[in-house]
Structure formats: C-alpha cells, structure tokens
N, C-alpha and C positions, 0 to 999 in steps of 0.2 A: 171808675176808671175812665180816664178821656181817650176819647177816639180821634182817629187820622179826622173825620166829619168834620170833630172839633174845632181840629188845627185849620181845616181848609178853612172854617166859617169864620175862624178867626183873620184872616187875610194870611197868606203868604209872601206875595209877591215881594221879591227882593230880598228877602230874608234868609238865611242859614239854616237848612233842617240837618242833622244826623239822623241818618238812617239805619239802624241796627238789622242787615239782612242775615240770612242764612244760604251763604254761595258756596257750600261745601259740598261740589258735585263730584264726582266719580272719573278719574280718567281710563285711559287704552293702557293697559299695563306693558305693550309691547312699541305704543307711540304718545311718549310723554308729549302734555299741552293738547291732546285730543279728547275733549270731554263723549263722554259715552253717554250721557244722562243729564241734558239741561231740563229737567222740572223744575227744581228747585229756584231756578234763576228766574224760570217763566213765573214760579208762583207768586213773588213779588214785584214782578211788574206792572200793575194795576197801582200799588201804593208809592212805585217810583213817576210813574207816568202822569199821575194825579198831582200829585208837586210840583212835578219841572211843569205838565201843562198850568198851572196858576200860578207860576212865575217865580219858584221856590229855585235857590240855589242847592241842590241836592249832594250831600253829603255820604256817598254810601260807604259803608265798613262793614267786614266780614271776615272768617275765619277760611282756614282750610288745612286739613290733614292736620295733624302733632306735632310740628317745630320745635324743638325743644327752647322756643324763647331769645332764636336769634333769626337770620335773614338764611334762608336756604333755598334756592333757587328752583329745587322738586316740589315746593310749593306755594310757587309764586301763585298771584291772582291775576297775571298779564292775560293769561288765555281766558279768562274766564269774562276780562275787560274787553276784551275784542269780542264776545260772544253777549255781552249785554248788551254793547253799543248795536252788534245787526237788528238783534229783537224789540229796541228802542230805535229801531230806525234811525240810529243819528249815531254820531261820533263821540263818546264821551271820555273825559281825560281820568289819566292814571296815575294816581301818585305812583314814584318807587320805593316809597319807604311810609311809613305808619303816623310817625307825627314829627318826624325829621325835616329837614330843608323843603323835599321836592314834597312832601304833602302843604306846608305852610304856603309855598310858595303859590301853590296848586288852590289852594284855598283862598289864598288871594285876591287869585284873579278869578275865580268861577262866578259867574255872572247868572241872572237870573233865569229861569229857564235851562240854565244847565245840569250835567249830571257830572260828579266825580267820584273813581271810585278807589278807596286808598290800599293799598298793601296789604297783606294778610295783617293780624291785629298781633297775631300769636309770634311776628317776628318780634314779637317785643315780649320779654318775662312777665311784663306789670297786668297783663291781660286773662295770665292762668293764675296769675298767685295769689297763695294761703294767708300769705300777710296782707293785712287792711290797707298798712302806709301805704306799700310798692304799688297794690292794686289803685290805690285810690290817687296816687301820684300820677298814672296813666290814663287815669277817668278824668284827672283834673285837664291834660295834655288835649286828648279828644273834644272832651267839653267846652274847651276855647273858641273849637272852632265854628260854634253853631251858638242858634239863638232856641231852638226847640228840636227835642228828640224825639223818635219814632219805632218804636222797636216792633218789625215786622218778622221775626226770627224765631217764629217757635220750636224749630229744633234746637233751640240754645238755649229755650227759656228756665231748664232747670239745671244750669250751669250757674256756679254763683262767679263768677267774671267782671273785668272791669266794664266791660262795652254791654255787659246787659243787666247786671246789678247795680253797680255804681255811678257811671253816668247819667242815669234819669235822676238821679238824686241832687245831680245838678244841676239838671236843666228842666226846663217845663216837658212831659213826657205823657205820648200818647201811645195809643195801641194801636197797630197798623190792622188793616182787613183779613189780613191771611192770618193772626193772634185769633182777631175774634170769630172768626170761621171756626177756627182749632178749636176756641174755647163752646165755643155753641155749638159743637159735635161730641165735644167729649163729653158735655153736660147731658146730653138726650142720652148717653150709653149708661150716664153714673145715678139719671136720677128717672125713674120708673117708663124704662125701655117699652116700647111696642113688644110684647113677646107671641111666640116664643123668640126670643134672645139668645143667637149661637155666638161662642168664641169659639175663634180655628188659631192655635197655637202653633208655630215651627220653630225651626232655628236651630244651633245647635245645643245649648245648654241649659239643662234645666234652672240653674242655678240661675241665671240669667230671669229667668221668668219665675221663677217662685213666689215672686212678692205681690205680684200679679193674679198669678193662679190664688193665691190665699184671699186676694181682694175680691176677686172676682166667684169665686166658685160658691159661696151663698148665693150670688144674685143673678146667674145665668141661668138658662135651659138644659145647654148641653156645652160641652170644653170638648173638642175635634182637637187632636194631640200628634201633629206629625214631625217631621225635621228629625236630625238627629237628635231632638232629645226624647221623640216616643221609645229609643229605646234603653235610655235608665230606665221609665216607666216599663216596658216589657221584662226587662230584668228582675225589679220588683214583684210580676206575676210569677217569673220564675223559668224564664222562657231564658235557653241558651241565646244570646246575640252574635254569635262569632267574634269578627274582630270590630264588629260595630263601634261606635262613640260611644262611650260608656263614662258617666260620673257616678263613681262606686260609693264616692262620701255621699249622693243623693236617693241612692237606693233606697233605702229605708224611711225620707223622706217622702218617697214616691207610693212607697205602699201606706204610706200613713193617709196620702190624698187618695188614694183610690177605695181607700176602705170608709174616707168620710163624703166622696162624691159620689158613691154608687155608680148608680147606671150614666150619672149624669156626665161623664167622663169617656170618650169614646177612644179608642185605639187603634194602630192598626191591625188587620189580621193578615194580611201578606204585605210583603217587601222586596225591590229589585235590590239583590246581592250581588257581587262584583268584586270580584278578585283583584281589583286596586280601584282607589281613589284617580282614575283617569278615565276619559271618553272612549277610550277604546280597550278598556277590561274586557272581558269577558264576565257574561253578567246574567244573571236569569229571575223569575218570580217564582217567591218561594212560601209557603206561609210562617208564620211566627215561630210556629210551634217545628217550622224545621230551618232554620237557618245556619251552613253550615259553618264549623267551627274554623273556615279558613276563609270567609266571604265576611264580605262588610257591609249594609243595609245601606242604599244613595238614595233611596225613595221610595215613599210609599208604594204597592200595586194596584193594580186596575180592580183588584174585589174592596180595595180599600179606598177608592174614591169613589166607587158606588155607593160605598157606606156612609160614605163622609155625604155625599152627593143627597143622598135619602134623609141625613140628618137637617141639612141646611134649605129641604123645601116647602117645609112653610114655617119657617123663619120670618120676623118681622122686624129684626135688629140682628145683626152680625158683624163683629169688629173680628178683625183676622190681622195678624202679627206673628211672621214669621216662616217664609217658605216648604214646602210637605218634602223637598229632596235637595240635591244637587246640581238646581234648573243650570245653572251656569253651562253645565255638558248635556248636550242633547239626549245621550240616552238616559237619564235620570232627572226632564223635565216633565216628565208626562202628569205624575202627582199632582206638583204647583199646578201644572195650566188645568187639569181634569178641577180641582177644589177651585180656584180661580171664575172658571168657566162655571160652575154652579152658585157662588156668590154673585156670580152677573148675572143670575136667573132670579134672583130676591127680591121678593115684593115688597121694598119695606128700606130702612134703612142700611148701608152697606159701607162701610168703612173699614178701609185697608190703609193699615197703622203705620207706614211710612217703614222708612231701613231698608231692608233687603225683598220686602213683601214691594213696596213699590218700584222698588230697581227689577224683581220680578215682571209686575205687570207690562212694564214696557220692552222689557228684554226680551218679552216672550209675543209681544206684539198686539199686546190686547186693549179694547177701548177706554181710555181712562176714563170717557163718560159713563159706561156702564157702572159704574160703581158710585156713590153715593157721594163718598169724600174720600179721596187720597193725601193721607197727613204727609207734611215735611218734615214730620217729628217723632222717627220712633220710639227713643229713649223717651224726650221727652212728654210722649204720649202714654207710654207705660208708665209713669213717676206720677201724674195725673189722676188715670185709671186705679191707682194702688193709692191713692188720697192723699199724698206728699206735696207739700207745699211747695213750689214751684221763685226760683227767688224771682228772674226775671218779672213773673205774673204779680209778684210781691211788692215789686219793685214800681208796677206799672198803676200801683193800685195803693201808695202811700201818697 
C-alpha cells in the first residue's frame, strides 16, 4: 500500500490530488448548519495541510448524512466548508455541486497551494450504487479531476462506493495518515494484544454487534456489556426488564454467548429506571433482579461502574464501542462518563471505537488525550475487528 509519504516524495507541487475525507460531522438538531462535533474535520487536517503546504492543488470530497441521491439542502457541505477554511487558517472555495458546472469550473481555477472542497458526493445516485456502470460512471466524473488520489476516510473505508472503491482504481492511490493510524491500531487489538485485553460494548442493539462479540470473545479477557443492549442479555439470564430495549429474536442468541463466555462476559447488576425516555422522568437505581415492569433501564448504576471499573484496572488493551446509557440527558450520563473515566486510568493501550463512544467523549467533556486513539470509524472499525475485508483498504492496496 502507498502512503501520502509517497506521494509527497513524489513531488506535488502543481498538481491535482483528490482527497477522499470523511466530513460527516454531527449538527444542532435545534440550529441547522451548527456543527456540534468538528473531530472528524480536525482529523484530517494534517493530510490536507501537508499538500496544500507542498504545493498540491487540493481536491477534497466527502459525504454527509443519506440523500437519497439528489441535492437537498439539509445536507449541504457549506457549513462544514466554512469550518475547514477557520481550522486551515485560510479561505478555501466550495463547489455547489459534485462534478457539475460550479465543481468543473472550481477545479479549474484551483491553483497550487490551494484547497477545494466539492458538495456532498451522495447528491449524486452514482456514489451509493449497486450497479458497477452508474457507480463507475461517477468514479470516472471525480477521477478527471485530479492527477493522484488520497483516501484519508476511514469511516467510509468499508463502504464499497464510488469515491472510495472505484476512483483509486483510476488514479495512482495512496493511503492518508489518519488510514494508517486506524490500520496500525486495529492491528495491535487483532494480532496478540498486551493483556489482560478488556472490551466495553454499549449501544443499543445486540444485533448490531454480534458479529463482533463472536470475533472477539475467543480472544479477549473480559466483554463489559452495557447500553441498551445488556438488556436482551439480562433477559437471557431471565431477569424481568420492564419496558427496557429488548430484541426478543436475540434472546436465545444471548444465552448461547453467555453460556460459551462464562465468567468472561461481565453485566450489569443495577440500572437507572425511568418512567420515560426523557431528562426529566422520574427515575431511580435499582438492581437487575428488580426492575420494575413500568420503568425502562437509561443506564447502567454506580455498583455497576464499580464493576466495570474493577474489571478495566489492570487491563493492558481496551477497545470500548459503544456508550454504557443515554449520556445524551444528563441524568443517564453518569455510566458512560463513570466507564469512560476508568478507561483514562489504563496502563496500556486504549481505544475508543469512534460513533456514538467518541461523540461521547467530547460531549461529556473529557480529554481526548487521555485515551490512546479515538477512531473516525465506528462501523468501519467493527467490520475490521470481525475480520471482513474492508473494499476501500482493498481498493488502496491493488
């Protein structure tokens, strides 16, 4: 696989790179165009900054939110273009369209040392689709515009699309730094960990993470099991949930893993219940074994981050994927940040798997240096983890 190194050693200056980012940030559900979480943006600014300063005409393309494959205005990339230019210290121009007039035009005129950054990709069908032509008719449009591609995007890399599968196929293609960071972290998890070796699993559905837990659980220490899905898992044991999250088709899938992971499979024993899914339920801590049949579990309890807390200290590798409650509302943060905060006490390797565990970390205020690596790539760091070939990584390495 060739590296950005590569490409720099190769000369740049004056030349056309695409740049394959992952700009899929988070906004204000109550003030659209207000990003709540620029990591993502930040994370490849080292591989955008490194071009333009060697004289590289810079080419950025990214996604945002599900379009259904046309121009919709809820998710443009303008605010996201005004928020790279501040963090780039400089003014960088904005196509309004993908590979239409004002990108061609845009592309034109970008001069060396500049940055541009085009339209979401997904206003256009040819960038999600099933069929090869469509897809590869839009990898063809992209691929004009540049002389060398750079895919720095690893939360996209196990999307088979045209901007991260197809276009390196046509152009010289390297791996950006934020790729091989991700791939040189996930390797130290996949190939003989520092142990003892904890996974902390949340989120809400088991289903979601089962292909994970199956990869994973021959080769861990211990699996810490919070979010709404410890409680199909509690279910499983045989414990009432109330009106918990419950996937009833996962039940008996649950007791299958708890009966071939033993001890190594940790739970919770209490949970903050809560008479609605809102900040201001009424809500109390209650153990497992009494949760009542009109309350709903938002987060694990304080005996159950003690637990989790006891598990995780002399850990020497910990990948954590997935929030322990409903950090979103203050009284059902306490979990995430209690497991959080003891994962920043780890001597050893510490990585927190990108999605909702790193909109966590910062939501809740905590040092993103204290932890080891924080991925841009949830999905695509669980597709990884569970040994699946990854096309983008496939793509970057034909």
């Amino acid at each position: 696989m060739k590296t950005l190194d590569d490409l720099l050693a190769e000369g740049v200056a004056g030349r056309r790179v695409l740049v394959r980012a992952d700009l899929n940030v988070p906004f204000a559900k109550d003030q659209p165009g207000l990003i709540t979480d620029d990591g993502r943006i930040r994370a490849v600014l080292p591989t955008i900054k490194a071009l333009r300063d060697a004289g590289a005409a810079v080419i950025v393309m990214s996604h945002l939110g599900r379009p259904k494959g046309a121009p919709d205005p809820k998710y443009t990339l303008a605010p996201v273009a005004t928020r790279l230019g501040e963090l780039l210290d400089g003014p960088i121009v904005f196509a309004e369209d993908t590979v239409g007039p004002s990108a061609q035009q845009s592309v034109d005129a970008l001069a060396g040392g500049q940055v541009l950054l085009l339209e979401n990709l997904r206003f256009n069908a040819g960038e999600t689709s099933k069929d090869d032509a469509e897809r590869g008719a839009f990898a063809d449009q992209l691929a004009a515009f540049a002389e060398a591609y750079v895919d720095d995007a690893f939360g996209a890399v196990h999307r088979k699309h045209a901007s991260v599968f197809d276009v390196p196929a046509r152009l010289p293609h390297f791996a950006g730094g934020l790729v091989l960071r991700e791939l040189e972290v996930l390797d130290r998890l996949t190939t003989d960990p520092d142990r003892p070796y904890v996974v902390v699993l949340g989120g809400a559905k088991v289903s979601d993470k089962l292909a994970v837990i199956e990869a994973l659980l021959p080769k861990v220490d211990r699996l810490l099991v919070g979010g709404g899905m410890c409680f199909t898992f509690l279910k499983a044991q045989g414990h009432g949930i109330g009106k918990s999250l419950l996937e009833d088709e996962m039940v008996d899938t649950c007791r299958d893993l708890l009966a071939r992971g033993g001890d190594k499979i940790v739970l919770p024993t209490d949970v903050v219940a809560a008479t609605a899914f809102a900040a201001d339920a009424d809500h109390e801590v209650v153990g497992v074994d009494a949760i009542p049949a009109d309350r709903l579990g938002l987060d694990i309890g304080p005996t159950s981050v003690a637990a989790f807390a006891g598990a995780l200290a002399d850990a020497h590798t910990v990948f954590w994927n997935g929030p322990m409650g409903v950090f979103e509302l203050a009284p059902f943060a306490a979990g995430t940040r209690g497991v959080a905060e003891a994962i920043m006490k780890v001597d050893g390797l510490t990585v927190v798997g990108g999605g909702d565990s790193a909109a966590a970390v910062r939501a809740l205020g905590l040092d993103d240096d204290a932890f080891g690596h924080i991925s841009t790539g949830g999905g695509a760091s669980l597709e990884y983890l569970e040994g699946k070939s990854l096309p983008g990584i496939a793509a970057l390495e034909s």
